[in-house]
KOLNU-819907 format. One record per residue: y, x, z of N, C-alpha, C, O in turn; residue in three letters. Coordinates in pm, 1 decimal, always signed. Example, Ala and Ser with C-alpha at 12.3 -4.5 7.8 and 13.67 -1.06 7.14 Angstrom:
# KOLNU-819907
      nc2      nc1      nc3     cac2     cac1     cac3      cc2      cc1      cc3      oc2      oc1      oc3 residu
   -569.0  +1319.0   +780.0   -450.0  +1230.0   +780.0   -330.0  +1320.0   +780.0   -331.9  +1423.6   +846.5    ala
   -225.0  +1285.0   +708.0   -106.0  +1367.0   +714.0     +3.0  +1290.0   +787.0   +113.8  +1340.9   +803.9    ser
# end
This chain:
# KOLNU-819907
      nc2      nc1      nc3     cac2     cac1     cac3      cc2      cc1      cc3      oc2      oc1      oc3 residu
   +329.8   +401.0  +1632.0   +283.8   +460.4  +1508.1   +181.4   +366.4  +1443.8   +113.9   +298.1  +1520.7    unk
   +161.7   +354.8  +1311.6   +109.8   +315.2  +1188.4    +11.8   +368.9  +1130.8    +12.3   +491.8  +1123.0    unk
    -81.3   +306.1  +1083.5   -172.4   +329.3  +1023.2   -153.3   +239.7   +846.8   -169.2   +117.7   +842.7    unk
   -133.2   +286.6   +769.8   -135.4   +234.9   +609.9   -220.9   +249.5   +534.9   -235.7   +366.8   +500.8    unk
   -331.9   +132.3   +462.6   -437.9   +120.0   +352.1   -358.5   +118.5   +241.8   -236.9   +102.2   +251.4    unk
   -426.6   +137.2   +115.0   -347.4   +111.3    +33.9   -483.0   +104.0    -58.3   -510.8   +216.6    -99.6    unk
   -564.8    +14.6    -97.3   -680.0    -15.5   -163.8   -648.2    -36.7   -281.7   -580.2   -136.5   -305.4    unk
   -687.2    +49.2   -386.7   -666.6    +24.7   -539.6   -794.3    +67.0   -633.0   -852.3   +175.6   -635.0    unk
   -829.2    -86.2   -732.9   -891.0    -61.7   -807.1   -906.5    +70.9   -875.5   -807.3   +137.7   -904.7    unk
  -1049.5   +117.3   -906.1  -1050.8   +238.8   -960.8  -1049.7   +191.0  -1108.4   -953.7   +212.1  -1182.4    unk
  -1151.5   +131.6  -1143.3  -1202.7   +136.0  -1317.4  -1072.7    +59.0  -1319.7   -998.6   +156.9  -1328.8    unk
   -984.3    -52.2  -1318.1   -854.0    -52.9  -1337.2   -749.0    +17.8  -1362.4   -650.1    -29.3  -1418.5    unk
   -761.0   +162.1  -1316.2   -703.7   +260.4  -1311.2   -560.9   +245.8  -1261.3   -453.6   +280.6  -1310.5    unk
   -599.3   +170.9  -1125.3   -415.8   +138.0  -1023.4   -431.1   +294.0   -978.5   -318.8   +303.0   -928.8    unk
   -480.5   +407.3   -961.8   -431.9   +500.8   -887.1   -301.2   +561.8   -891.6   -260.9   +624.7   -793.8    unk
   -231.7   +549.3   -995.2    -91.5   +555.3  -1027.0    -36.5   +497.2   -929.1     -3.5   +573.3   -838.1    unk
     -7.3   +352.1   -910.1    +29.0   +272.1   -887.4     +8.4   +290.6   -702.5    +79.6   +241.8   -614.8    unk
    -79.3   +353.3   -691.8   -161.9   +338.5   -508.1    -82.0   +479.8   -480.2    -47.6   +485.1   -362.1    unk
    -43.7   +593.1   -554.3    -48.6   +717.8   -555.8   +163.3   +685.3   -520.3   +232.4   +721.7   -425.2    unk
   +197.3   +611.3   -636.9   +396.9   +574.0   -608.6   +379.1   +503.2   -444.5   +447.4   +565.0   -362.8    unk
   +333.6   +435.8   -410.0   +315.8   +342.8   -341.2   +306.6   +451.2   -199.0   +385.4   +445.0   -104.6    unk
   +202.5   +539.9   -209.2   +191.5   +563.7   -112.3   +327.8   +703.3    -58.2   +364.4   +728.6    +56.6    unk
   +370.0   +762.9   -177.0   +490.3   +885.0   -188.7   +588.1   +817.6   -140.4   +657.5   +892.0    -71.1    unk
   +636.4   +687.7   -144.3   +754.9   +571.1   -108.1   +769.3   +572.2    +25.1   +864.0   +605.1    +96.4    unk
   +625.7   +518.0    +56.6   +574.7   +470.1   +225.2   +619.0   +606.6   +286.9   +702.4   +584.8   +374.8    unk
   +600.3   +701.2   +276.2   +606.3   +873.8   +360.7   +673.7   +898.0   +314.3   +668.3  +1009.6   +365.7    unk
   +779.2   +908.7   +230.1   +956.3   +983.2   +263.5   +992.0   +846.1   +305.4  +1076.1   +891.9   +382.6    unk
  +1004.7   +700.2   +325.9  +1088.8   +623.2   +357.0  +1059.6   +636.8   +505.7  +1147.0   +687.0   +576.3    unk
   +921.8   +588.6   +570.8   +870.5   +585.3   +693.3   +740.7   +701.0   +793.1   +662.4   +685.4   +886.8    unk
   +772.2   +784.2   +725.3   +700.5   +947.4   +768.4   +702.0   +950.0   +914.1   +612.4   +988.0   +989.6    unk
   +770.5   +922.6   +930.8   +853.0   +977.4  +1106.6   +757.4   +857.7  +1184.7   +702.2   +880.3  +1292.4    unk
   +747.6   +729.6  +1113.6   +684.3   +629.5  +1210.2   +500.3   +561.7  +1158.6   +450.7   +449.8  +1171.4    unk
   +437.9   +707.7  +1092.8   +354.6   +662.7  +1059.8   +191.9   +768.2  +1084.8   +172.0   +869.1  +1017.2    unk
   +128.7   +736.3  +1152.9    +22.6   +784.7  +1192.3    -66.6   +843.4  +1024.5   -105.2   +959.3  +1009.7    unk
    -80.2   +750.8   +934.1   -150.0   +742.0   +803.4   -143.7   +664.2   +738.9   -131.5   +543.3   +758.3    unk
   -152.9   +736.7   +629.9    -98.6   +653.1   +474.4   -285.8   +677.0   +429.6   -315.5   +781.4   +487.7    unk
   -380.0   +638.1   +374.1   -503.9   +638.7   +338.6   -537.2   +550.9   +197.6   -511.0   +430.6   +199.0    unk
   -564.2   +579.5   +140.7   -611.6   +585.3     -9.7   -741.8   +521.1    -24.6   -836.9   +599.0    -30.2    unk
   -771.2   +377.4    -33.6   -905.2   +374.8    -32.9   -935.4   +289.2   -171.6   -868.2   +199.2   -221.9    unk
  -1076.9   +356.6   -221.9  -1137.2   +322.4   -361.4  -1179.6   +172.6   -313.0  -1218.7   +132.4   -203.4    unk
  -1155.4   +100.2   -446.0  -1211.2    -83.1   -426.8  -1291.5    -68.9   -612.5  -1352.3    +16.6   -677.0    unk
  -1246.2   -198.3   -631.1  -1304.4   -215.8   -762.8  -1247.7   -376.1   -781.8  -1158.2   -433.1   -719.4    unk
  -1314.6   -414.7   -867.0  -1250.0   -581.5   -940.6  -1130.1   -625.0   -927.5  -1112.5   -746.5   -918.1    unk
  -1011.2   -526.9   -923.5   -874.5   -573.0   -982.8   -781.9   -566.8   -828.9   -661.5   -591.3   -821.1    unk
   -884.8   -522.4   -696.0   -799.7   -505.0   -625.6   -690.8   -419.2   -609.3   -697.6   -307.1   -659.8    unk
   -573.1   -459.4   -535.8   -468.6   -347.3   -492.3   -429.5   -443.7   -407.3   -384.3   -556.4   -427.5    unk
   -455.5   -377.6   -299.8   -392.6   -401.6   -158.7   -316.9   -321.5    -59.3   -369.0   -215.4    -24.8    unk
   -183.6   -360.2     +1.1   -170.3   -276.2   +105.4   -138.1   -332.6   +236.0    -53.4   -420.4   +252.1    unk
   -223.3   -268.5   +349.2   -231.6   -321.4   +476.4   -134.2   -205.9   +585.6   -134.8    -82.9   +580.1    unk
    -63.1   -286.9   +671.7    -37.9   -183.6   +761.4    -93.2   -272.3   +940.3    -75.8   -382.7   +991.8    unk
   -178.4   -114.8   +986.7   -287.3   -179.9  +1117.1   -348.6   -305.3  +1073.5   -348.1   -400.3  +1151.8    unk
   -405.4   -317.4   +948.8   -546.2   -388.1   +937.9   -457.5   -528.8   +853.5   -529.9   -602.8   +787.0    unk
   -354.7   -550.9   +856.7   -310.2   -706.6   +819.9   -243.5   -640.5   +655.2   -196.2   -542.6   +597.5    unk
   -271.3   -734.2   +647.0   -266.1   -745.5   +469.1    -94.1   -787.1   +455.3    -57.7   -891.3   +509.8    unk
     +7.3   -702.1   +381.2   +149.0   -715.3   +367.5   +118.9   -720.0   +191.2   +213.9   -782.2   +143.6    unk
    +56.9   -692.6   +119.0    +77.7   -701.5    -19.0    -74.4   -743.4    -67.7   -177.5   -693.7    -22.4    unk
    -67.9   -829.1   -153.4   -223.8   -875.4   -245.4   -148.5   -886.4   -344.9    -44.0   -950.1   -358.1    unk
   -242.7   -778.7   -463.1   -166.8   -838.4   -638.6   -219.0   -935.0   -658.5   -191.6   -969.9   -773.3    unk
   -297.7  -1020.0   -599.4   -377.9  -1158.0   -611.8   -279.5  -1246.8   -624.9   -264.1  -1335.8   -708.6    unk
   -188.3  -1200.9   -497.9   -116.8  -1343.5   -453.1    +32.1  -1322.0   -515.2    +95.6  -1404.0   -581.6    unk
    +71.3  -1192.5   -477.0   +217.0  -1130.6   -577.6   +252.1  -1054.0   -672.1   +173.7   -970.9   -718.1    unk
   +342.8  -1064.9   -705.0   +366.7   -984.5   -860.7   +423.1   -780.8   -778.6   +488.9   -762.7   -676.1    unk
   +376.1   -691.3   -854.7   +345.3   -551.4   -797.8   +481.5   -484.5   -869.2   +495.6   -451.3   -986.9    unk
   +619.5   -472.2   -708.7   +708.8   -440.1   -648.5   +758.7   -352.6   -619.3   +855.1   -386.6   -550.7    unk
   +751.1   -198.9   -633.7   +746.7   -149.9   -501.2   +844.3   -186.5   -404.4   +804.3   -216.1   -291.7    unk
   +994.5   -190.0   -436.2  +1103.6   -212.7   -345.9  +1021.1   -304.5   -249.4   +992.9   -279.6   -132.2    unk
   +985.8   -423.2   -327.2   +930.2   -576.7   -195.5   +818.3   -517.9   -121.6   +820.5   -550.2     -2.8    unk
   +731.4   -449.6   -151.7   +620.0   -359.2    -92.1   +663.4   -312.3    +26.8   +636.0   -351.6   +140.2    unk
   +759.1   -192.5    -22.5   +837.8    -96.2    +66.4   +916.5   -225.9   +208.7   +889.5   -213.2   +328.2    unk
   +985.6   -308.3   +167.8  +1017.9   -440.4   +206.9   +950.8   -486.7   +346.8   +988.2   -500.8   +463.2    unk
   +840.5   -501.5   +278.1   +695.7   -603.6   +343.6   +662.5   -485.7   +467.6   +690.1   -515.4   +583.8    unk
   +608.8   -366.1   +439.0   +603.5   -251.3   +553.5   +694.5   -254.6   +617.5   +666.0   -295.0   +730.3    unk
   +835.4   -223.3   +600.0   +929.8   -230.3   +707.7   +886.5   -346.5   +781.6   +822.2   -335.3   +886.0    unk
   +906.2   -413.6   +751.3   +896.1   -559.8   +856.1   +743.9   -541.1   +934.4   +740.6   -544.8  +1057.4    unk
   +651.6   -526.3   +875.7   +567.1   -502.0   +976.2   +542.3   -428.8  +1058.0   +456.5   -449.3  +1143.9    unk
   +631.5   -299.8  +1046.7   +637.0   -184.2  +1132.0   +735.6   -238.9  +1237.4   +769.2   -168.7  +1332.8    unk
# end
């Protein structure tokens, strides 16, 4: 079992975006996941980690969900 961050800028207003992200993660992988967790950042972050390692930075990639959804499988 799994543990999932999903860090999204607030004053950005990604909570949309953290909120699809996280509804995806739990009907696709529910069965193999301890927590999906929601955490407030600020300066343009959106990140999602599964057990602490970083699978998505909008820093580094363009914001997916399919490749998201993608990136978790494989780390699970």
């Amino acid at each position: 079992m799994s543990d999932i961050e999903i860090e999204y800028c607030v004053p950005c207003g990604f909570l949309n975006r953290a909120t699809d992200v996280s509804e995806t993660l739990l009907s696709t992988f529910g069965e193999d996941l301890d927590a999906v967790s929601l955490v407030t950042g600020a300066h343009g972050i959106f990140e999602v980690r599964v057990d602490g390692e970083v699978v998505f930075d909008k820093e580094e990639d363009e914001y997916d969900l399919d490749e998201i959804t993608r990136r978790v499988r494989d780390a699970l």
